[in-house]
C-alpha positions in Angstrom: 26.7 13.7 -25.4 27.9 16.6 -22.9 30.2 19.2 -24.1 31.9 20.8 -20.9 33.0 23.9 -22.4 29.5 25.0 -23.5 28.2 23.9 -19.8 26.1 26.4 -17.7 26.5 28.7 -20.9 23.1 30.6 -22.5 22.1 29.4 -26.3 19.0 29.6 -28.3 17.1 27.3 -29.6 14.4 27.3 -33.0 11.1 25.3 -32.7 8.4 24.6 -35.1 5.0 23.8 -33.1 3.0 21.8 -35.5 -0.2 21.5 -33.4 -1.8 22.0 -29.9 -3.8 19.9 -27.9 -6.2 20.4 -25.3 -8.7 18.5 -23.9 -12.0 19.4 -22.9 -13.4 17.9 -20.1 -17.6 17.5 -19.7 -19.0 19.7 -17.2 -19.9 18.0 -14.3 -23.1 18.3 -13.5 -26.5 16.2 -13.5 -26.5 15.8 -17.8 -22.8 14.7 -17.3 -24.1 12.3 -14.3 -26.9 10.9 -16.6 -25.3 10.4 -19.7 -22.7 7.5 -17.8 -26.5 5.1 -18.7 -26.3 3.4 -14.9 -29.5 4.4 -14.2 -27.5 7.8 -12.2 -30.0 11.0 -12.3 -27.9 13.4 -10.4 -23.9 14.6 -9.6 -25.3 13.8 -5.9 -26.1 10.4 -6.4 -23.1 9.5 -9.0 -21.1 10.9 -5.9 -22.9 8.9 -3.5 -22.6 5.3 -6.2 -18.6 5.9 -5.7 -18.1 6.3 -2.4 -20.7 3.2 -1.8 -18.1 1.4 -4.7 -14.8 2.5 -2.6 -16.5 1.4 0.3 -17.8 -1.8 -1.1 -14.0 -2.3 -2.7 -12.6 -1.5 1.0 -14.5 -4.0 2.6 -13.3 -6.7 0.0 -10.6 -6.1 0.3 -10.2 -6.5 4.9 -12.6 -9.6 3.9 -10.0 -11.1 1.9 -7.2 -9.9 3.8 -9.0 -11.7 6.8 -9.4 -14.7 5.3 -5.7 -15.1 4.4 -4.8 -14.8 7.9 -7.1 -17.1 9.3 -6.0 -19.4 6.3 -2.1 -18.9 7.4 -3.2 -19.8 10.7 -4.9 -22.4 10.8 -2.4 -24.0 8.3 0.7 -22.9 11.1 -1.5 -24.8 13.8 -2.0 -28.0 11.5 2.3 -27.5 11.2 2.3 -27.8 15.1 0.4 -30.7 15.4 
């Protein structure tokens, strides 16, 4: 509900804050790395298992992508015939 009189006018306004939150995030470093049990020692090599799992994911994906077209196709060149 808008009241247009009290529009673009200053007015004060009484909270009670029950709580506050934060979270803490782990420190990322080689303990953080190890303690994810996938046999990762280090931050480098955690880094190094994503990128190879973007990468992997990536090249699913063209694959698949790839094979739908060729699918599309060759069912558009069975239409023509």
């Amino acid at each position: 509900m808008q009241i247009k009189e009290l529009a673009g006018q200053e007015c004060n306004f009484k909270v009670l804050v029950n709580d506050i939150k934060q979270k803490n995030l782990p420190d990322l470093d080689d303990e953080f790395a190890k303690s994810l049990g996938r046999g990762i020692e280090t931050v480098s090599a955690l880094k190094e298992k994503i990128l190879a799992d973007i990468r992997g994911e990536k090249e699913r994906i063209e694959k698949r992508k790839l094979s739908e077209t060729v699918s599309l196709t060759e069912e558009q060149e069975k239409e023509r015939y």
